[in-house]
PAMINU-780571 format. One record per residue (C-alpha): x, y, z; residue in one letter. Coordinates in steps of 0.5 Angstrom, whole numbers, plus 500, padded with zeros to 3 digits. Example, Ala and Ser with C-alpha at 12.3 -4.5 7.8 and 13.67 -1.06 7.14 Angstrom:
525491516a;527498514s;
END
This chain:
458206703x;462208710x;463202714x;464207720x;456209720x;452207727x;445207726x;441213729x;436212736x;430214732x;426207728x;424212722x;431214721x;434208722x;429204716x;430210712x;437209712x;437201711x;432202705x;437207702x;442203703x;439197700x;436201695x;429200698x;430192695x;424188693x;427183698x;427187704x;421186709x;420190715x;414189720x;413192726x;410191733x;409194739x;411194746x;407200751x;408206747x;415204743x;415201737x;419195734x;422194727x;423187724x;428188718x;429180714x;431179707x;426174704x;428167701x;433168707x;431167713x;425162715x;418166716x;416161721x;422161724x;421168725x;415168727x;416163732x;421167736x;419175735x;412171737x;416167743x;419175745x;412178745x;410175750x;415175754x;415182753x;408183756x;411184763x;416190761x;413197762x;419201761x;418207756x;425208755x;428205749x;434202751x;431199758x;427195753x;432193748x;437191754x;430186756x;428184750x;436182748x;437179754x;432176757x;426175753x;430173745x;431166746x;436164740x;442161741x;445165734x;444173736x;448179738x;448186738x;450191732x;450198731x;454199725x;450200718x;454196714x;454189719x;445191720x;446189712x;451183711x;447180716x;440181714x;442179707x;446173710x;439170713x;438174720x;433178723x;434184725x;430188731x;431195732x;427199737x;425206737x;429210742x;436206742x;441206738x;443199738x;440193733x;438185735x;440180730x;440173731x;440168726x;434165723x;436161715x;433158712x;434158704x;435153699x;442148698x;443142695x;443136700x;449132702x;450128696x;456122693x;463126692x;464127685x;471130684x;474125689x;470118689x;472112693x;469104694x;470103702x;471110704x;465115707x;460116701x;458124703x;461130701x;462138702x;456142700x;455149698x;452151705x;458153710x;454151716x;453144714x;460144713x;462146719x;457141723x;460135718x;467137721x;465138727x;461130726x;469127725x;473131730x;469132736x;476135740x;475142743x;482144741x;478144734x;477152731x;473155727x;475162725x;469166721x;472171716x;468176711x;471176704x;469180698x;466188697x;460186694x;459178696x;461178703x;462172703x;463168709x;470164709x;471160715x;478158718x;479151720x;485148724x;486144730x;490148736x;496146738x;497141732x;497147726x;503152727x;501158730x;505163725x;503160719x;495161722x;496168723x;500169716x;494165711x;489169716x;492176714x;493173706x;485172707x;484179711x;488183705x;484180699x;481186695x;475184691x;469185689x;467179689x;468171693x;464165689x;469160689x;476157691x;479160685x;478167687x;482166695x;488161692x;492166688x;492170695x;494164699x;498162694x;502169694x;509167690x;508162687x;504165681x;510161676x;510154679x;507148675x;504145681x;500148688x;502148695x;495148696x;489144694x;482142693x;477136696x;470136696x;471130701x;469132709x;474125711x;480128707x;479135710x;479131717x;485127716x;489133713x;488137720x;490131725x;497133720x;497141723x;495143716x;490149715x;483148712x;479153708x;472154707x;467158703x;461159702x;458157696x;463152693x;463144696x;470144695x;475146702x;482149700x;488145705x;495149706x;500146705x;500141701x;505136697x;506132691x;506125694x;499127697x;497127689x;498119688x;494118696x;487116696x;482114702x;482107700x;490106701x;488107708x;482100708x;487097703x;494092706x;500095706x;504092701x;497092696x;498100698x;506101697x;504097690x;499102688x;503109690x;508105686x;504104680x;502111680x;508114680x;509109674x;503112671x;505120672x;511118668x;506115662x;502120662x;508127663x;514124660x;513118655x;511121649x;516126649x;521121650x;519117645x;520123640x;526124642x;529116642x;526118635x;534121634x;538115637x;534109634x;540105637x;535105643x;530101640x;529093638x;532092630x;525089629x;521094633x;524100630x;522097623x;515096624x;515104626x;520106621x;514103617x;509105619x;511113620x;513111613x;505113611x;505119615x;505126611x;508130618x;514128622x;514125629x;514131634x;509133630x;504128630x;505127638x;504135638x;498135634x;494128637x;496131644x;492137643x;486133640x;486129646x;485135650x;481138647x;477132647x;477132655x;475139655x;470138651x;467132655x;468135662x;464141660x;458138656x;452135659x;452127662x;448125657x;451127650x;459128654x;460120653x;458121645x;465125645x;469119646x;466116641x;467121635x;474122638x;477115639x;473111634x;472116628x;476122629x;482116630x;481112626x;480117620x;487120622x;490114621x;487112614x;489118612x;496118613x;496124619x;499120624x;501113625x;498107628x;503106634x;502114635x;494113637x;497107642x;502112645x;497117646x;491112648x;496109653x;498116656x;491119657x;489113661x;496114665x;493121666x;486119670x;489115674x;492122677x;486127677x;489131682x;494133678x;492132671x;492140670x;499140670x;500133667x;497136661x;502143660x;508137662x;507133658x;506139652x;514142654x;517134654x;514134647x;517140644x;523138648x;525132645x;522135638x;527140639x;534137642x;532130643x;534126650x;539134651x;532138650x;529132655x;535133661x;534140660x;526140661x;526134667x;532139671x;527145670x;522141673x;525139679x;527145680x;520148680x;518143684x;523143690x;523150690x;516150693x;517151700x;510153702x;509155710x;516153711x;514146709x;518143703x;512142697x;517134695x;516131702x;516125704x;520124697x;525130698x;528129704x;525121703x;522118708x;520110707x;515110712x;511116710x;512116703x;509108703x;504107709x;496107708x;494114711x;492119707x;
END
């Protein structure tokens, strides 16, 4: 369909056009009143906007509209718009393709016969879920709210926390099919003008059929780092969050249809931050970053380096060093094949638990961990110190959920590594890494602050 084509003067063809456009669906309701001699058309999509609501404005306008007794089409329609359509959302339209998007986004559209121009104003009223309890990014004293489908009830929740005038809402149309609305959030004068206008563009230029989540609009922002392990972007279900990321001149996303907002830039020490640093002493809070800097070097690192210690048993203790000796003693695969073949277990066991419904999902962890282990072990696959190993490193790994994804894949190449070379193939893998990460340098604004350059007060202080 051409986006340039305006709708004609006569009601009858305009609603012929709208029909055929549409492909005259079953959701499309028009009724139609009459003001003289001129007749009026009421397009809306059912489900989508609310007939009460509906029914109380265009009620409300007829009978302001019993004082007009023009004959002429856009006289009337100037009156009407202007002084007897009480809706504080409503605008004028005169192409076919915007008539469309907003009557399938829950508006009413009004055309009067004579006047080449549409009246739409805003009455949705569909079914959304209802503000609920994060699940993705939970929290013990912070707020207890999260994101929901609706973009507008996004929008208000901001607009809740930040009540600041200089706070933007820039709504974009993304998607061929969908048209889905994508709203740009950033606080002016806090958030670089040059970087607004280059996501904007990113978002402006994204060629697709359809936009159902954040995952469609990401690789668009994203654009050049298609190669890197890590995201100079990031997802969060939490309002609180998306607040705090805006006070800092960040760029926040967000799309309808999908509880998570997208934040631009980010960085890797943000990924170890969560809102109860900020209700926590500041001493506890350095404690517990540091942890979890611990914690990543677990859940990536360790198994790998503990394959490739394997090739210079000098580094471990004599006593220990028997007891592993011994116990590898049983098993029928070398070592790195062990770590290899237990970690992908492990990861299959997550996936299988994230994506099997609640009540059977913790049965996964049973079979996996009791059953599935214990067998192993018996029957010589692997070795006992091995399913500490990995019981250590998949516990390190929830304590980091943001970045879990990556921990996984870092943990996969440390391991081959160290199979492979030793502590050489572990230097080589550590090097590669960094040299991904400091690579990224997203809006002009380096992906390893405050560590790379470091910065003490930043990297430590209970602000997330």
């Amino acid at each position: 369909m051409k986006s340039d084509i305006t709708i004609p003067a006569s009601l009858r063809s305009a609603e012929d056009m709208i029909k055929n456009a549409a492909g005259d669906s079953a959701d499309l309701n028009i009724s139609y009143f009459f003001c003289g001699s001129i007749r009026l058309g009421v397009f809306s999509a059912e489900g989508m906007a609310g007939s009460l609501m509906i029914n109380d404005i265009v009620g409300d306008m007829m009978i302001r509209l019993k004082d007009c007794d023009t004959q002429n089409g856009d006289a009337l329609f100037d009156d009407m718009f202007e002084r007897c359509l009480a809706a504080p959302d409503k605008q004028v339209v005169t192409k076919l393709t915007d008539i469309l998007r907003l009557i399938f986004s829950g508006f009413t559209v009004i055309i009067a016969d004579g006047c080449a121009r549409a009246a739409a104003f805003g009455t949705q009223f569909y079914q959304t879920r209802s503000v609920s309890i994060p699940v993705a990014d939970q929290t013990v004293y912070g707020p207890q709210e999260g994101f929901t489908e609706n973009i507008r009830v996004c929008i208000s929740m901001i607009r809740r926390r930040l009540k600041t005038p200089r706070l933007r809402f820039e709504m974009l149309c993304v998607g061929e099919l969908s048209k889905t609305d994508v709203a740009l959030v950033y606080i002016d004068g806090s958030a670089d003008g040059k970087s607004i206008a280059k996501i904007k563009k990113r978002l402006q230029g994204i060629k697709l059929d359809t936009v159902l989540s954040g995952g469609y609009i990401r690789p668009f922002i994203e654009k050049g780092y298609g190669l890197t392990l890590f995201s100079p972007t990031r997802q969060t279900e939490r309002p609180d969050t998306a607040c705090a990321a805006l006070d800092k001149g960040r760029i926040v996303i967000l799309i309808d249809g999908t509880p998570f907002a997208i934040i631009v830039p980010t960085f890797f020490a943000e990924s170890f931050q969560t809102p109860d640093d900020i209700a926590a002493k500041p001493v506890y809070t350095a404690f517990i970053r540091a942890l979890k800097y611990l914690a990543f070097f677990l859940a990536a690192i360790f198994p790998g380096l503990y394959v490739a210690l394997v090739y210079e048993p000098e580094s471990f203790a004599f006593k220990l060093l028997l007891n592993l000796y011994s116990a590898e003693e049983s098993t029928q695969f070398p070592l790195g094949a062990e770590v290899l073949i237990i970690t992908l277990l492990l990861e299959i066991l997550k996936e299988a638990g994230i994506r099997l419904p609640k009540a059977v999902g913790s049965a996964v962890s049973i079979v996996g961990g009791l059953i599935i282990g214990d067998a192993a072990v018996k029957c010589g696959l692997i070795s006992a110190p091995l399913l500490i190993l990995v019981g250590l490193t998949a516990t390190a790994s929830f304590v980091i959920p943001e970045i879990s994804e990556q921990t996984s894949l870092i943990r996969v190449i440390f391991i081959i590594s160290g199979t492979l070379a030793g502590m050489t193939g572990i230097a080589c893998a550590l090097t590669l890494l960094i040299a991904n990460i400091t690579a990224m340098d997203e809006l002009s604004r380096v992906y390893t602050e405050p560590l790379l350059p470091f910065d003490k007060a930043e990297l430590f202080k209970n602000k997330r």
